[in-house]
C-alpha positions, 0 to 999 in steps of 0.5 A, a space after each residue: 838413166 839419171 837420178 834427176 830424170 828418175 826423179 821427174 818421171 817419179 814425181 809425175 808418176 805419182 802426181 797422176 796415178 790417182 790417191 793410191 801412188 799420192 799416199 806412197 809419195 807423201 810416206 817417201 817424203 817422211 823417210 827422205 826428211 829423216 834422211 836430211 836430218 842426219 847429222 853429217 850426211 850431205 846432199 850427195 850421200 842422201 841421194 847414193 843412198 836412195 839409189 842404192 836402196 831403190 826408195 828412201 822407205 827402203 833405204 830405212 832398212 838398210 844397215 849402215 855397215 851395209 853402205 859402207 861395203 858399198 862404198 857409201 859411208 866411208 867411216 864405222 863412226 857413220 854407219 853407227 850415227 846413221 843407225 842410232 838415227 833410226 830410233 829417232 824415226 816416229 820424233 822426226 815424222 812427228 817434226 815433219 807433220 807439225 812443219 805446215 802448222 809453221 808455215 814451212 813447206 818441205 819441198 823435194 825433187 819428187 815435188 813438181 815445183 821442185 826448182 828445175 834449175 837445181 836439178 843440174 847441179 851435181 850435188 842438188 839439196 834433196 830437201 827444200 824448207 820454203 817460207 812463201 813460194 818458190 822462184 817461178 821457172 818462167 821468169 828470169 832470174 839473177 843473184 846479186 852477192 858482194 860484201 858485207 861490210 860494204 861501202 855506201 857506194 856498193 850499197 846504193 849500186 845493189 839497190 838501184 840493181 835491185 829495184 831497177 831488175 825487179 820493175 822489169 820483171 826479173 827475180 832476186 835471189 841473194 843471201 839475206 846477209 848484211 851489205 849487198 845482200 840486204 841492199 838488193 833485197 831491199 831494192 827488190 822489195 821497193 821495185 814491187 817484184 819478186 825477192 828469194 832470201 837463201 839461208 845458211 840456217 832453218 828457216 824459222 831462225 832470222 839471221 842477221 837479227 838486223 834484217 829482222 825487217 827484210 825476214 818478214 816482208 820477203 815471204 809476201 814478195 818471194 820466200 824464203 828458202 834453206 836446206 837446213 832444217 828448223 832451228 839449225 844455228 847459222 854454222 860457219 860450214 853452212 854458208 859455201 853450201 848455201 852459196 851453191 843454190 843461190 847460184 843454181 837459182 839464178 840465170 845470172 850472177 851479179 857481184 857488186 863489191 868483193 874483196 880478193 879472197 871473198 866469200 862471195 867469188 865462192 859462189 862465182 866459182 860455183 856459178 861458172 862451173 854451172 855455166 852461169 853468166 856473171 857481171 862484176 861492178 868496176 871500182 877504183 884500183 886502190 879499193 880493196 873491197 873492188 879488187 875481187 871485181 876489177 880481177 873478176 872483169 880482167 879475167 872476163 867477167 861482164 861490166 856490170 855499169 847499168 841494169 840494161 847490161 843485164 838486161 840485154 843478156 837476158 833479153 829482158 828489156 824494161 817494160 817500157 821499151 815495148 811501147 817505144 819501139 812500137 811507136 819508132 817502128 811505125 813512125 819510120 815505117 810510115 817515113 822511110 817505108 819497109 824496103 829501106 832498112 827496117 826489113 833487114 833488121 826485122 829479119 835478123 830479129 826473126 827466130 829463123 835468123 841463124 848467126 850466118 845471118 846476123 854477120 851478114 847484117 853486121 857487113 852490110 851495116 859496115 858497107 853502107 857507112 853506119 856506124 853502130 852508134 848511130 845504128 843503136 840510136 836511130 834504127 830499131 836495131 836487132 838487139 831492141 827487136 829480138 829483146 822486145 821478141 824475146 820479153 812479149 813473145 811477138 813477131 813485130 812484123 806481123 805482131 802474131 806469137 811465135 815460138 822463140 828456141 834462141 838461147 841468151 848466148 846466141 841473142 848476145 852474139 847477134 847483139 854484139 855483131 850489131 855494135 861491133 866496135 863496142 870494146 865489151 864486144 869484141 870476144 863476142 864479136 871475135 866468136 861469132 865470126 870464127 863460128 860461122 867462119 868468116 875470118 875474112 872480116 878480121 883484120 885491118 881493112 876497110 870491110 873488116 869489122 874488127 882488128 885480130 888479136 895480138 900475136 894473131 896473123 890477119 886474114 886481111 893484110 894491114 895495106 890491101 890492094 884496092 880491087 885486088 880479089 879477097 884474100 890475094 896480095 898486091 902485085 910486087 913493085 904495086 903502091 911506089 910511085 914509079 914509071 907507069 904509076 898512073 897516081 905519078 901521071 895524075 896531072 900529066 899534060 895528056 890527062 889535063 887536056 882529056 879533062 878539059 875537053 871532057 868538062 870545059 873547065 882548066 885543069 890544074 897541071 902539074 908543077 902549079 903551086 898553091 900561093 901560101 896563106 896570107 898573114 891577118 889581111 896582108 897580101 904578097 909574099 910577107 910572111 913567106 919563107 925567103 929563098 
């Protein structure tokens, strides 16, 4: 069984086995916040520790050269640190008790509210101090990160970010730094929505001092939160491990301006090994501080050009965007009627919609002439039905609950199939069709939807025979004009008299010209070609 399971089924056990199993947690969060203050033992040591011991009360017990043979702590410099640090047991639960006089909570993964997006990080902080409250699990969530000695470009991005995710509802994590940070917590806060500061210190130590503003209106719209104790300075080796939780936070990762060897592609890195989606700003080419971007988005990182961007991943529309597409819906529903199109597209919103499906829709939409420009801008497309599903919870159809299982990557595959000529969505455009292995859409025909790769043979060749069967290659000789073409014998005398006879007007014959074009009003052959 893992430790994070262990620890749910613990935190549950004891939140409801009645005032006894309460008191033995709150005696297990003292032993654990004498654990965290350990100087030098980490995350990952804290946590082998208990698992070695069976509770952190035990682990109290325990010898340090007792951990070493066990292949915890590899040096005696640590067994001997961390049994001097038993002396200082009765100072620290002194510490402790006096947290909530400071308005700190101590929050640990045997707590409920303990973050669960943290519990899948391999090295999860074992302590949380929080000024104000914690990220709300239900809500999306993204982290906006990028330099701190920024331009007044990357500043205005980061907040116009900020404010514009926060009025639609989504939560900002970032590091309450100078530059970006400070700017999409600023924007956050001036959205009217819900901002988390992640230290690289305690959190009773604000650090900038020129954020001092920002330290003290955050708590009242999020909090602030750090996995360093009250008063530990801002260390240079603390902010890599802060950068881990604001990844782990977020749903998404957005960098705004970044140097080649940033601090912030740290916690990108960190991001992409827990599977998080990351948006990059694009800036010019000879801008230093947008070369960490402009390498992030050549090596597949999103564009990040507006808040609908990250919206659309997330599949969390403005606020706004509800009332339009009730209104559009309705409008076109009384003008056209459901059978035309508007069932087609409802379907592909609709839980039960597969990806099979979805690239159904996407050959359909290509075989009746629309392009994706138009389908996004006149039709109420999957994209806007399955975000405004996914934000209100309703079925539009029927404008009843449902229950929505798709996961943003499956909603984004759907999405891009919708605008598949959209260059942003030709890997996602290119997957969904390998998934649900319809490689004959890739290639250069008139029904493909998108060109293969370079290097990659088409499943459809460049000139395909027009009613040749799927797949099968024109006859030898077909496509020259040769004897028996009937293109040659277009305008033969035999089919000229059969369409006369058939339309009662002169057909042109072969072998007629066409008189050139005339020069400005003048007539006859002047301006021709002589001989």
């Amino acid at each position: 069984m893992g430790i994070e399971n262990s620890m749910e089924q613990d935190s549950n056990r004891n939140a409801d086995s009645g005032p006894g199993m309460a008191r033995v947690q709150k005696l297990e969060k003292r032993y654990l916040y004498w654990l965290t203050r350990i100087p030098g033992f980490g995350a990952v040591t804290i946590r082998r520790i208990w698992e070695t011991a069976g509770s952190f009360e035990n682990a109290y017990y325990i010898e340090g050269m007792e951990l070493k043979k066990q292949g915890i702590l590899q040096s005696e410099e640590k067994c001997r640190t961390y049994d001097r640090w038993k002396e200082r047991f009765s100072g620290m639960v002194r510490e402790y008790n006096c947290l909530q006089e400071k308005g700190i909570r101590f929050v640990t993964p045997l707590d409920r509210e303990y973050p669960k997006r943290l519990l899948h990080i391999y090295d999860y902080p074992m302590g949380l101090y929080v000024k104000g409250e914690l990220p709300d699990e239900e809500c999306p969530t993204a982290a906006i990160i990028g330099a701190r000695n920024c331009s007044e470009y990357g500043r205005q991005a980061a907040g116009f970010m900020g404010k514009e995710l926060a009025k639609a509802g989504v939560q900002i994590v970032s590091g309450l730094a100078l530059g970006i940070d400070g700017a999409g917590h600023e924007g956050a806060l001036k959205g009217k929505g819900k901002t988390y500061g992640v230290l690289g210190c305690g959190v009773n130590i604000c650090y900038p001092r020129s954020n001092y503003y920002l330290y003290e209106a955050i708590p009242s719209q999020g909090g602030i939160i750090s996995e360093f104790g009250p008063g530990e300075e801002p260390l240079a080796r603390n902010f890599p491990m802060r950068n881990r939780i604001i990844s782990g936070l977020s749903d998404v990762i957005l960098i705004i301006e970044a140097r080649k060897k940033s601090g912030s592609l740290i916690t990108v890195s960190l991001g992409l090994e827990q599977g998080k989606e990351i948006f990059a700003l694009p800036g010019r080419i000879t801008d230093t501080l947008s070369a960490g971007c402009n390498e992030l988005i050549q090596s597949g990182a999103g564009i990040l050009t507006s808040p609908e961007d990250v919206l659309d991943y997330m599949g969390k529309p403005h606020i706004e965007v509800y009332e339009r597409f009730r209104e559009k819906y309705f409008k076109l529903n009384r003008r056209y009627g459901k059978d035309q199109y508007l069932v087609p597209y409802l379907i592909s919103s609709h839980p039960g919609c597969t990806l099979e499906d979805a690239v159904q829709l996407a050959e359909w939409l290509n075989k009746q002439g629309h392009m994706p420009e138009q389908v996004q801008d006149f039709y109420p497309t999957p994209g806007t039905l399955a975000t405004c599903m996914w934000y209100t919870g309703l079925d539009p159809r029927t404008m009843q609950p449902v229950f929505v299982p798709k996961t943003p990557h499956d909603k984004a595959l759907q999405r891009a199939l919708m605008q598949w000529r959209k260059p942003q969505n030709r890997k996602l455009v290119l997957e969904a069709l390998h998934k649900t292995g319809r490689e004959d859409l890739i290639g250069y025909g008139k029904r493909c939807l998108i060109r293969p790769d370079k290097g990659q043979a088409p499943s459809v060749p460049r000139r395909e025979e027009k009613g040749a069967p799927r797949g099968q290659k024109a006859a030898p000789g077909h496509g020259k004009k040769g004897p028996g073409d009937p293109r040659k014998e277009r305008y033969s005398g035999r089919h000229s008299v059969e369409k006369q006879e058939q339309t009662g007007r002169p057909v042109r014959k072969a072998g007629w010209a066409k008189p050139a074009a005339s020069k400005k009003g003048t007539k006859g052959t002047k301006g021709r070609k002589k001989g």
